[in-house]
MARKOLPA-816220 format. One record per residue (C-alpha): x, y, z; residue in three letters. Coordinates in nm, 2 decimals, decimal comma. Each point is the difference from the previous one (the first is absolute). Last residue first. Example, Ala and Ser with C-alpha at 12.3 -4.5 7.8 and 13.67 -1.06 7.14 Angstrom:
BEGIN
        x        y        z   res
     1,37    -0,11     0,71   SER
    -0,14    -0,34     0,07   ALA
END
This chain:
BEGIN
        x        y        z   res
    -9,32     1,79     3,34   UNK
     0,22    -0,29     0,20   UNK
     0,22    -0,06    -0,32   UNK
     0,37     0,17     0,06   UNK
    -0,05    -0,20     0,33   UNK
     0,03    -0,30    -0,19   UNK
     0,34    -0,08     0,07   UNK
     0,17    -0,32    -0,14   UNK
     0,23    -0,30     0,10   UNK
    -0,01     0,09     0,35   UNK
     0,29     0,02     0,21   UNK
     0,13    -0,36     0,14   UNK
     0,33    -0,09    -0,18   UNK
     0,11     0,37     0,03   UNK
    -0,10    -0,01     0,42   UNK
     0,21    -0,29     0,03   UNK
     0,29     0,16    -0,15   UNK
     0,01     0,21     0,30   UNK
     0,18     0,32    -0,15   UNK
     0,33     0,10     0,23   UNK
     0,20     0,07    -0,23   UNK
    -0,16     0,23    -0,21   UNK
    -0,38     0,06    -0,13   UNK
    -0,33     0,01     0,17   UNK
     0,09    -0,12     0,40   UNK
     0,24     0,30    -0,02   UNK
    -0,27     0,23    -0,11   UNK
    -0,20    -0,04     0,31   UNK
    -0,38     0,02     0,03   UNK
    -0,09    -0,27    -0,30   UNK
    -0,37    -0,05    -0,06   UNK
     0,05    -0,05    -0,36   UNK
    -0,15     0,22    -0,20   UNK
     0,11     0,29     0,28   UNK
     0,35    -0,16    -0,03   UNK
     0,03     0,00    -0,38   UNK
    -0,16     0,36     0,03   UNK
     0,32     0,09     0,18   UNK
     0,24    -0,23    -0,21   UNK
    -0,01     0,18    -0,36   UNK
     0,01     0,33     0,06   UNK
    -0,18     0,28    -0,18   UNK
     0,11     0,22    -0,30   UNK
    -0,15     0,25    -0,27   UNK
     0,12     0,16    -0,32   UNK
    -0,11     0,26    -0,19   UNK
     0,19     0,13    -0,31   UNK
    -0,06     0,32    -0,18   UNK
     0,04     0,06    -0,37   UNK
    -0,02     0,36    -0,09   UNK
     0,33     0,09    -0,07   UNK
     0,18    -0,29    -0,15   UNK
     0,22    -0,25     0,18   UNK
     0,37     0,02    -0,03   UNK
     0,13    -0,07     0,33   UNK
     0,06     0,31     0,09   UNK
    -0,37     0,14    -0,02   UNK
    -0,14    -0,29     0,22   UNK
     0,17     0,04     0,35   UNK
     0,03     0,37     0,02   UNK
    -0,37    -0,02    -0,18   UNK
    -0,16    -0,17     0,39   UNK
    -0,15    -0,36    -0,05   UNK
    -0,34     0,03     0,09   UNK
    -0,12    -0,16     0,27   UNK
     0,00    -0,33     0,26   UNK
    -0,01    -0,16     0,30   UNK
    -0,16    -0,35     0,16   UNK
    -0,20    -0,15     0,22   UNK
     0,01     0,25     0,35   UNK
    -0,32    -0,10     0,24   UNK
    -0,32     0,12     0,06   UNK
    -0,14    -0,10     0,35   UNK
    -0,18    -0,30     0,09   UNK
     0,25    -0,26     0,04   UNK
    -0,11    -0,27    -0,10   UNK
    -0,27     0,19    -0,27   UNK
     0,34     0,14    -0,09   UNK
    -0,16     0,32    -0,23   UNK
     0,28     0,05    -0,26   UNK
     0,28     0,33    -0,09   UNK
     0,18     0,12    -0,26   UNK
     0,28     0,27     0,04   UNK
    -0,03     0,27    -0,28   UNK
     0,27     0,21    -0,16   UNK
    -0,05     0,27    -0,21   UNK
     0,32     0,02    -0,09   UNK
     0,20    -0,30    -0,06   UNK
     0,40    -0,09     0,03   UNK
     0,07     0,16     0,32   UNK
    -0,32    -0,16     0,20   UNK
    -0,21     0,25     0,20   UNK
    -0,37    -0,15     0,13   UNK
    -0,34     0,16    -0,09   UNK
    -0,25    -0,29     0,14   UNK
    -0,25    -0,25    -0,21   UNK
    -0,28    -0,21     0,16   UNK
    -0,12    -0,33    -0,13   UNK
    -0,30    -0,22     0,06   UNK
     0,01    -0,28    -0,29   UNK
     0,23    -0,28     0,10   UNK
    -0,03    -0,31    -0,16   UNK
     0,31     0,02    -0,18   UNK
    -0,18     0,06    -0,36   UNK
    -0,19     0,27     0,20   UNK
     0,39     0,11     0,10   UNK
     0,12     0,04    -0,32   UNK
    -0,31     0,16    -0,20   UNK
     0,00     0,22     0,31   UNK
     0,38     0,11    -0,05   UNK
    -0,03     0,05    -0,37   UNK
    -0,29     0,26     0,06   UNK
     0,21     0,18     0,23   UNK
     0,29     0,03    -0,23   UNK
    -0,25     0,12    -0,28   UNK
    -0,11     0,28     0,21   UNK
     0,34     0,06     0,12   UNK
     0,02     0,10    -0,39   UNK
     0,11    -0,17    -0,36   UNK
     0,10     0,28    -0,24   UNK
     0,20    -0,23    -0,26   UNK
     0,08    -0,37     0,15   UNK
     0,27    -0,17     0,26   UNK
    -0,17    -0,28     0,23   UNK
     0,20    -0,11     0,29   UNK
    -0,11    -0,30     0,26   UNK
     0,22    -0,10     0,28   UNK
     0,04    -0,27     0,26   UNK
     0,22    -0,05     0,28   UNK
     0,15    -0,28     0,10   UNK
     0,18    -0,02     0,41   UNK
     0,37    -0,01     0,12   UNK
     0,08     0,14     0,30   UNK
    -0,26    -0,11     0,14   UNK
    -0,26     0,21     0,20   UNK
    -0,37    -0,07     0,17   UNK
     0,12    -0,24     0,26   UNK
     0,30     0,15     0,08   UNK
     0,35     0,04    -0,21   UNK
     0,18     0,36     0,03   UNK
     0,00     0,07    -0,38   UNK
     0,31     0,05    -0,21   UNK
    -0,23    -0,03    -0,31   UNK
    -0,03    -0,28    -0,29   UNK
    -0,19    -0,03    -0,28   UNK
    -0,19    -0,32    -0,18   UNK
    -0,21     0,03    -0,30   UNK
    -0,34     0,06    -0,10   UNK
     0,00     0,19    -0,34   UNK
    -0,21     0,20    -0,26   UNK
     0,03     0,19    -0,31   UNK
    -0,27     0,15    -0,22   UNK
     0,10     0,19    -0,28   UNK
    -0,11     0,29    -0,27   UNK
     0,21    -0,02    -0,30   UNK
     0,29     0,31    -0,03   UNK
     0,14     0,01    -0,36   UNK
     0,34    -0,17     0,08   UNK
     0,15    -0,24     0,20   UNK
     0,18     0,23     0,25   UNK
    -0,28     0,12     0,19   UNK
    -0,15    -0,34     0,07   UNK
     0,38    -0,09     0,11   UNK
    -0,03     0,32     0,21   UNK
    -0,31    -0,13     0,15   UNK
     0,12    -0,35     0,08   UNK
     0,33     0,10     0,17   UNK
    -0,24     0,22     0,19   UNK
    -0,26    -0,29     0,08   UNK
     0,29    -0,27     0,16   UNK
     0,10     0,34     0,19   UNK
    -0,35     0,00     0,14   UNK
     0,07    -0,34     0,11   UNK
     0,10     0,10     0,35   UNK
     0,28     0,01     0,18   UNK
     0,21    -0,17    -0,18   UNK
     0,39    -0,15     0,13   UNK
     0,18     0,27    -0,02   UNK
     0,27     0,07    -0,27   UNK
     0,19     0,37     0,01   UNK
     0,02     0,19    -0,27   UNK
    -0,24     0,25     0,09   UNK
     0,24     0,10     0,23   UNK
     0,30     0,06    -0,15   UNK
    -0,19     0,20    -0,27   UNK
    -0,04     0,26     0,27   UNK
    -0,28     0,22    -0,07   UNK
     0,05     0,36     0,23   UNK
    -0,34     0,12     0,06   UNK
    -0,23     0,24    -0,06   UNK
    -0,31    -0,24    -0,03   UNK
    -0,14     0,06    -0,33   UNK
    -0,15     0,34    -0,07   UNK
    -0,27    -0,20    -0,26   UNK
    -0,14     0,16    -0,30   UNK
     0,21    -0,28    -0,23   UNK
     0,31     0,09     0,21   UNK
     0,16     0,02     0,35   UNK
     0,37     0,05     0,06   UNK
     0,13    -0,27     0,24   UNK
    -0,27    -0,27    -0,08   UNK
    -0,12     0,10    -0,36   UNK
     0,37     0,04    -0,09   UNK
     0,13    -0,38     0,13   UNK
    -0,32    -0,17    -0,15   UNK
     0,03     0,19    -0,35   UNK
     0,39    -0,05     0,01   UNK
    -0,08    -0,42     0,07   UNK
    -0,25    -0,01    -0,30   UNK
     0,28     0,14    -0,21   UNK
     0,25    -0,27     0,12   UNK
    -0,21    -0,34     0,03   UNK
     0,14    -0,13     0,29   UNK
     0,29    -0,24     0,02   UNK
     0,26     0,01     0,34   UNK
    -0,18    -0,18     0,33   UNK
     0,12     0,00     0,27   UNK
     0,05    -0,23     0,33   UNK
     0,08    -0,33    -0,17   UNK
     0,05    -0,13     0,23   UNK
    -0,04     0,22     0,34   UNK
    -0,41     0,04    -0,07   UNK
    -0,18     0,24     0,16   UNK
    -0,36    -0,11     0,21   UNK
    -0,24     0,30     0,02   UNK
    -0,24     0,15     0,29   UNK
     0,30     0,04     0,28   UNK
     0,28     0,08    -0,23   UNK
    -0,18     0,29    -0,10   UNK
    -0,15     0,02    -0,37   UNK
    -0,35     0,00     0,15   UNK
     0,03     0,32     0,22   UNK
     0,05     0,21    -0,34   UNK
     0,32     0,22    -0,05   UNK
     0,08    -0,12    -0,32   UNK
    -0,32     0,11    -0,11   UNK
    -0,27    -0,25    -0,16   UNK
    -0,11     0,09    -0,42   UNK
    -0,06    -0,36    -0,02   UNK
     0,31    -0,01    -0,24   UNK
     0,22     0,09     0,30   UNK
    -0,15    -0,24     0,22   UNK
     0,01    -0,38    -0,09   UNK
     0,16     0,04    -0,35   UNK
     0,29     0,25     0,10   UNK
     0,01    -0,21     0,34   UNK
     0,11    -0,28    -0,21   UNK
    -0,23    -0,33     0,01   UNK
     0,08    -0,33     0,12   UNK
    -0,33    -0,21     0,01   UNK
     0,01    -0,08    -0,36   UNK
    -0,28    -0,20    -0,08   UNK
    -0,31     0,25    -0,03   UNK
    -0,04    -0,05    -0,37   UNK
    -0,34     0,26    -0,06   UNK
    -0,34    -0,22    -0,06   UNK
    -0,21     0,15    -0,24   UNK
    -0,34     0,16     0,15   UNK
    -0,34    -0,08    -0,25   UNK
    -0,27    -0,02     0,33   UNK
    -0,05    -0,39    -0,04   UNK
     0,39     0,01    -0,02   UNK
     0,03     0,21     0,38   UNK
    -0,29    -0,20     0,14   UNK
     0,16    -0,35    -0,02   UNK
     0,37     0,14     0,06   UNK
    -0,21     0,09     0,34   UNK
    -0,19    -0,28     0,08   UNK
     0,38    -0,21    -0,06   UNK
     0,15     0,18     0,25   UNK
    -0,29    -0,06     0,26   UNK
     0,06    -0,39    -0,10   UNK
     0,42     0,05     0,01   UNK
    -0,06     0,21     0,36   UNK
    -0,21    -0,31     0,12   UNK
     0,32    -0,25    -0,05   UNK
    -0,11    -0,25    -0,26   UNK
     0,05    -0,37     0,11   UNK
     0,21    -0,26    -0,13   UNK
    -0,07    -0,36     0,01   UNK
     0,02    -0,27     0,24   UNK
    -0,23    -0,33    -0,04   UNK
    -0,22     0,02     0,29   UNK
    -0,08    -0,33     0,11   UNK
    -0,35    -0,13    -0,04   UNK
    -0,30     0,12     0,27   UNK
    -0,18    -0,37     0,10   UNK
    -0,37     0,01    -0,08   UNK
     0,06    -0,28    -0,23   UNK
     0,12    -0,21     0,30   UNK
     0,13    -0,35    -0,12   UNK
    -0,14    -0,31     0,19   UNK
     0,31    -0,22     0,14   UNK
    -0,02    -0,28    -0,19   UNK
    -0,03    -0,34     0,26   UNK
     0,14    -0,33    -0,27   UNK
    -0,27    -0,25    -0,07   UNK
     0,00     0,02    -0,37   UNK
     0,34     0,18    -0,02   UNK
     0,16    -0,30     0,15   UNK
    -0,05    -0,15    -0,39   UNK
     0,35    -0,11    -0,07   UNK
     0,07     0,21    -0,27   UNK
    -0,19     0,28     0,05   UNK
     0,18     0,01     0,37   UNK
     0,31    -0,03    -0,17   UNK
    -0,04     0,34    -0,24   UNK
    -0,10     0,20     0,33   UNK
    -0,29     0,16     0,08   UNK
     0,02     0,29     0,24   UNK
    -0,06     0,10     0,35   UNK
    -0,07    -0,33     0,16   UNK
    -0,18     0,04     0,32   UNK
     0,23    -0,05     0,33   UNK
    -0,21    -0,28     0,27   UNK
     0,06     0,12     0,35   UNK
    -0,17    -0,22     0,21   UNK
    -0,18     0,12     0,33   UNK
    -0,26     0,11    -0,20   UNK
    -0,27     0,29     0,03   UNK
    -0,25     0,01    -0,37   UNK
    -0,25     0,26     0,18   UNK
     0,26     0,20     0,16   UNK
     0,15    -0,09     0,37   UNK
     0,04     0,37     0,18   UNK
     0,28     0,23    -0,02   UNK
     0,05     0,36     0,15   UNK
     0,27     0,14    -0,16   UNK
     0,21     0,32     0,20   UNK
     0,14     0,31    -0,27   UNK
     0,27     0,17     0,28   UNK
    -0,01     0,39    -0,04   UNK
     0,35     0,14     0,22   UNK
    -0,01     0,34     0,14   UNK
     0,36     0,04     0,11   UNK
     0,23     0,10     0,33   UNK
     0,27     0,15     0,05   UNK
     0,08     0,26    -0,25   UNK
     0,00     0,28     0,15   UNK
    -0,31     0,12    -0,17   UNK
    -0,18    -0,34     0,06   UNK
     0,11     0,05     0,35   UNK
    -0,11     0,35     0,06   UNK
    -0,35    -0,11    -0,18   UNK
    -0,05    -0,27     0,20   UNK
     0,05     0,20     0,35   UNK
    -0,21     0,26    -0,14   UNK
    -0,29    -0,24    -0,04   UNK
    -0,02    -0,10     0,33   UNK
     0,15    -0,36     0,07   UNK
    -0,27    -0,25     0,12   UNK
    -0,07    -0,14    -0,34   UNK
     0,37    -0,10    -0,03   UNK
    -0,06    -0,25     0,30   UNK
     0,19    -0,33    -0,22   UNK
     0,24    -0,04     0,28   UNK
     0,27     0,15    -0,23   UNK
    -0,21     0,30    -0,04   UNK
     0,01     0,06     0,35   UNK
     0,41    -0,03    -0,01   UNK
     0,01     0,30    -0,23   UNK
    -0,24     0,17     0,22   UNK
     0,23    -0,03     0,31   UNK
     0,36     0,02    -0,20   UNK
    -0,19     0,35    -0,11   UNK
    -0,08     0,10     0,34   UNK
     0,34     0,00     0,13   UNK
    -0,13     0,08     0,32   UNK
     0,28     0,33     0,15   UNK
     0,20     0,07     0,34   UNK
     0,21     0,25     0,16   UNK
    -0,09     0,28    -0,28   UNK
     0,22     0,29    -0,22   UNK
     0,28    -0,26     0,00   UNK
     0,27     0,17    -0,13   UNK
     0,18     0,04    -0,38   UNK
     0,38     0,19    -0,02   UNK
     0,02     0,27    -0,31   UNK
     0,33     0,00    -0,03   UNK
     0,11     0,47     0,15   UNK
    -0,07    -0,08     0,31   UNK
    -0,33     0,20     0,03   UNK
    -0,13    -0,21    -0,24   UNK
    -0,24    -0,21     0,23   UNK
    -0,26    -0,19    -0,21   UNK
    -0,30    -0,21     0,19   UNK
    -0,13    -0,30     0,00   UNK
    -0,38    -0,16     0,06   UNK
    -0,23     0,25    -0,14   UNK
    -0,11    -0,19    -0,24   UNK
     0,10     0,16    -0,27   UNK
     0,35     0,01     0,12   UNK
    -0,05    -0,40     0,03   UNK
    -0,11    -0,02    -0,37   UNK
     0,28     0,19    -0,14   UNK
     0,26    -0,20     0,21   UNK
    -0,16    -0,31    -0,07   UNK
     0,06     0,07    -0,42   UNK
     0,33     0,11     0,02   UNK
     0,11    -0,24     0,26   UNK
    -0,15    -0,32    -0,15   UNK
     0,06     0,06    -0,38   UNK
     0,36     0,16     0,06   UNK
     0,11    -0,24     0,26   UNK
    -0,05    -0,05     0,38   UNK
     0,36     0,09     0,07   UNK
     0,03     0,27    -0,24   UNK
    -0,30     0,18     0,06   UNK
     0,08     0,01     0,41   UNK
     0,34     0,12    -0,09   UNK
    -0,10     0,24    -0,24   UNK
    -0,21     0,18     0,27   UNK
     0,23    -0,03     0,28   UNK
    -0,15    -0,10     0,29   UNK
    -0,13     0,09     0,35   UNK
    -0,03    -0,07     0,31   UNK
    -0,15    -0,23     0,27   UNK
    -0,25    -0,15    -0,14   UNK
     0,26    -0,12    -0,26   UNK
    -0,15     0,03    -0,40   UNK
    -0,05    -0,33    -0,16   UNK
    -0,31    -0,09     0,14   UNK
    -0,17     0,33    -0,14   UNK
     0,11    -0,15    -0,40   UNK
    -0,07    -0,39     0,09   UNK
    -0,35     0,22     0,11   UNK
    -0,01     0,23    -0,32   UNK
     0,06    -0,34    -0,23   UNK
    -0,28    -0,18     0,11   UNK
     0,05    -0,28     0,24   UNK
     0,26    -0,38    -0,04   UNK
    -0,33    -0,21    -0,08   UNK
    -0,24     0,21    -0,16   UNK
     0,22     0,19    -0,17   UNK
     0,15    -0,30    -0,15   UNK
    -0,29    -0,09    -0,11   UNK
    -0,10     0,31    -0,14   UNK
     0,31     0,05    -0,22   UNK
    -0,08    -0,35    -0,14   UNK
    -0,36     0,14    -0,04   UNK
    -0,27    -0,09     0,22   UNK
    -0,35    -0,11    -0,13   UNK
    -0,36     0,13     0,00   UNK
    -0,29    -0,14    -0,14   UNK
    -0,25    -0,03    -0,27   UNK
    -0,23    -0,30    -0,14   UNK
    -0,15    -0,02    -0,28   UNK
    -0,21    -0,32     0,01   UNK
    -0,05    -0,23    -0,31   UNK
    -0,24    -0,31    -0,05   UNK
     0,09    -0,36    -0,14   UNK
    -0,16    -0,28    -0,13   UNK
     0,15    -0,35    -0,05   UNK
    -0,02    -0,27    -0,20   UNK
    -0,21     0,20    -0,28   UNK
     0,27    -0,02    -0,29   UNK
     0,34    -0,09     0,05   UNK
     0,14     0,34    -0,03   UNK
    -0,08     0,08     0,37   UNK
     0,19    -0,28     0,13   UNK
     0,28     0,28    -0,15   UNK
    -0,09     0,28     0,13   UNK
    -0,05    -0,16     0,36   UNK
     0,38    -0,16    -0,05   UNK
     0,10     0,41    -0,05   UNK
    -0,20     0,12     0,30   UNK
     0,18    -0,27     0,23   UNK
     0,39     0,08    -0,14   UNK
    -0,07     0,39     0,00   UNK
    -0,09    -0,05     0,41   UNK
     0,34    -0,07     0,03   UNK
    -0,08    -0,33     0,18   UNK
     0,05    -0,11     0,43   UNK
    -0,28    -0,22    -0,03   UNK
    -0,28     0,15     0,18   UNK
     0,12     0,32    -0,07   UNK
    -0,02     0,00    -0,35   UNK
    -0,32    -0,25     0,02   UNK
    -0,17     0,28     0,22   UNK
     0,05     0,27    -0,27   UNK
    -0,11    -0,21    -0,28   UNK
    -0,34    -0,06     0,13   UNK
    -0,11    -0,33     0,09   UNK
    -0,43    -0,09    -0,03   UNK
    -0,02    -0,29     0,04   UNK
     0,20    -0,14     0,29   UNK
     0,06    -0,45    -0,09   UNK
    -0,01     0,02    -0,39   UNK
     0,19     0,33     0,00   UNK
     0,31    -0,15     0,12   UNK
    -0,01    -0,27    -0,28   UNK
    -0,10     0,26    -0,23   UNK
     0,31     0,21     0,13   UNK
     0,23    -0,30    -0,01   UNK
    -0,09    -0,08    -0,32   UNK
     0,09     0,38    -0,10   UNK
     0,37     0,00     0,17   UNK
     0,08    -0,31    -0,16   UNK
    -0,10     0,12    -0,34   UNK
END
C-alpha cells in the first residue's frame, strides 16, 4: 500500500496524474503504478480513473543491437576488402551463420555485392564504393520516439524482420473521487468469531459486498459440438424405428470391409494409399466357410445373373486386417447375421462411427473422421422409397431443398449422390450417397429374392462445421482443438426452428 499512498499523496498536489507520467516520473515498471491504481480503486469512490489505449512502436532485442552496431547486410558489405575479393564460406563463417547467411541475402538484394565464380569458390565483391545503412537509420528513429515519421514500408520490413514491435500500452487518467483521502483505511472483509465477541463489529468499516459481481466458474465438462450433432442424429434415427448396429471394432478384415461389399480386388480404395494394414495381427483366419465360396465364386466367376468381375480371388488377400474404411462392413456382418437367423423380418439398422483413410490432412480431410449410415432391408421396396426416406431425414435435420445425382458405388446400383442448397455458400453442395445394394452382394449372404436393402450415408464433421461456423477441420477435432472454443460453443441450435 506504500506505492498507493504515495500516489494519493502525489495526486493531492497535480490532479489529474496519468499512469504513464508516474512510470516515468519515478523510474517504475509501469505494471507496478497501474496495479496500486487497481487497488485504491477497490476502496470505494477515493479515486476515479479513466483508460486510454495507447499504441506504439518498440525495438526488439535483435533491433537494438541493429540499431547500435548496423543491419546485418552492412556488417555483411563491411566485411568484404574494397580492394578484392572473398571467399564465399569464408565471409559466412567469420560473421556467423545467422549474420552472414542472412546479410549476405539481403546485401545481394540490394545490389551491393556481387558473385564471381569464375574461379572455380564462389568469391563475393563489392558491386558499390559506398552504401547508408538505412535500416540502423530508421531503427535509431524509432529509438528517438519519431516512429510516425517512418513510411509505412519501412515498418512493415521491420516488423517482418523481426525488429521492431507494435506494442498497445492501457494509460490511467486519475482524478480525486468523491470520498478522496490521504489515509488508507482497509475495510473488513469478513466477520470474524472475535469480533462478535468483543463488539468491534459495531463500529468496524465492512467492505460493501457486490451482488452484481460474476461468481467463479466451478469447472465442469463440456460436450464437444460433434457429440451434440451426434446426438441430433441417434435422436432422428430411433424417432424414425432404425436399431443401432455395434460399431466397436475398428479392425476389420479386408474380406468384411470389401469382399463382402461386392468391391474388386483391384479397386483404387484397397491401395496402400486409401487404407491403413495392420502388421499384428495382420490376417485374419475364421470366416464363415459356405458364405466365403459364394463371395469367392460370384467375384472370379460371376453368378446370381451377374458376370462377376473375371478375376482371380485370392483368399490371401481378403484376409488381410485394415483398419475400417467405412461402416458399411459394420452393415454386411449385420445383413448376413439377419440372413442367418431365420425366416427373413424386415430391418432397420443404423450407425455413426468412426473410420479411418490414408488421407493427405488439410483443412477439409482427416484421416480419421465418423460416418453415418442408415440401411432398411424389406420385400419390393424401390429408389422411390429410398428417396422418400432421405427427405423424411433431412426435413427432421432442418434441411429440406435436396437434389439427387447418378453416382457408381460397387456395392449399390442405382446409385444416387445427395446434394443441399448452402445458403453460405450459394451453390448446391455434396451431403451424402446412397442406393440400392447390388444382388452380388445380397444373394450370397443368404437373403431371399425379392428383399432389397437401401442404405444411405453422409459425414459426420462437415455439417458439424457448417452448424458451427468452423472453416478448418483441424480446429474441429484432433490435436490441435482449442479447448476454449468447446467450453464456449452454444448449448443449443435453434436454427432447425427459424420456419
Amino acid at each position: 500500500m506504500e506505492l498507493a499512498e504515495r500516489i494519493l499523496r502525489h495526486l493531492d498536489q497535480h490532479d489529474p496524474v496519468d499512469s504513464v507520467s508516474l512510470a516515468q516520473a519515478w523510474s517504475l515498471d509501469h505494471q507496478k503504478i497501474v496495479g496500486a491504481i487497481k487497488s485504491l480503486e477497490c476502496l470505494g469512490e477515493v479515486i476515479q480513473t479513466q483508460i486510454d489505449t495507447l499504441k506504439h512502436w518498440e525495438l526488439t532485442p535483435e533491433g537494438r543491437q541493429m540499431a547500435q552496431d548496423g543491419s546485418h547486410e552492412a556488417l555483411v558489405f563491411q566485411a568484404v576488402p574494397s580492394d578484392g575479393g572473398v571467399p564465399q564460406a569464408e565471409l559466412i563463417q567469420r560473421l556467423g551463420k545467422t549474420v552472414g547467411q542472412v546479410g549476405f541475402a539481403k546485401a545481394m538484394s540490394a545490389g551491393w555485392l556481387r558473385i564471381d565464380k569464375s574461379a572455380g569458390q564462389p568469391r563475393v565483391w563489392r558491386k558499390v564504393s559506398s552504401i547508408v545503412d538505412q535500416v540502423q537509420l530508421d531503427l535509431r528513429q524509432i529509438q528517438a520516439g519519431s516512429a510516425a515519421d517512418l513510411s509505412e514500408k519501412a515498418r512493415e520490413d521491420g516488423k517482418k524482420r523481426k525488429l521492431l514491435q507494435e506494442v498497445t500500452l492501457k494509460r490511467y487518467r486519475v482524478t480525486r473521487g468523491p470520498q478522496f483521502t490521504l489515509e488508507i483505511k482497509k475495510s473488513e472483509t469478513e466477520l470474524t468469531p472475535e469480533m462478535i465477541a468483543s463488539g468491534s463489529w459495531k463500529t468496524a468499516d465492512f467492505k460493501p459486498y457486490n451482488f452484481e459481481a460474476m461468481g467463479i466458474q466451478p469447472p465442469a465438462g463440456h460436450l464437444h459440438p460433434l457429440l451434440k450433432v451426434r446426438a441430433e442424429y441417434r435422436q432422428i434415427f430411433l424417432e424414425m424405428g432404425f436399431s443401432e448396429m455395434p460399431t466397436n471394432n475398428f479392425v476389420e478384415s479386408s474380406f468384411w470391409n470389401f469382399d463382402a461389399l461386392f468391391q474388386p480386388h483391384q479397386h483404387p480404395a484397397r491401395d496402400a494409399q486409401d487404407t491403413f494394414f495392420l502388421s499384428d495381427p495382420a490376417t485374419s483366419e475364421e470366416f464363415p466357410p459356405e458364405y466365403l465360396e459364394r463371395v469367392r465364386q460370384v467375384h472370379s466367376t460371376g453368378g446370381y445373373g451377374s458376370q462377376g468381375y473375371r478375376m482371380d480371388w485370392k483368399l490371401d488377400d481378403a484376409r488381410k486386417n485394415v483398419l475400417r474404411t467405412h461402416t458399411t462392413a459394420v452393415s454386411a456382418r449385420m445383413l448376413y447375421q439377419l440372413a442367418q437367423s431365420g425366416p427373413f423380418k424386415a430391418q432397420k439398422y443404423f450407425s455413426i462411427d468412426r473410420v479411418f483413410r490414408n488421407e493427405t490432412l488439410d483443412a477439409t480431410h482427416l484421416a480419421e473422421f465418423h460416418q453415418i449410415e442408415g440401411v432398411i432391408a424389406d420385400y419390393g421396396i424401390t429408389l422411390g422409397d429410398l428417396v422418400g426416406i432421405l427427405y423424411e431425414f433431412f426435413k427432421k435435420l432442418g434441411i429440406e431443398e435436396l437434389r439427387f445425382k447418378p453416382a457408381y458405388n460397387p456395392y449399390t446400383e442405382p446409385s444416387m449422390e445427395v446434394f443441399s442448397y448452402h445458403k453460405g455458400l450459394k451453390k448446391w453442395v455434396e451431403i451424402g450417397n446412397s442406393g440400392l445394394f447390388r444382388p452380388e452382394m445380397l444373394l450370397p449372404m443368404g437373403l431371399p429374392e425379392g428383399v432389397n436393402v437401401i442404405g444411405y450415408g453422409l459425414s459426420l464433421e462437415r455439417p458439424t462445421m457448417i452448424k458451427y461456423g468452423i472453416d478448418n477441420i483441424r480446429d474441429l477435432c484432433g490435436n490441435k482443438v482449442n479447448l476454449k472454443m468447446v467450453q464456449e460453443n452454444p448449448i443449443c441450435r435453434l436454427d432447425k426452428y427459424e420456419k
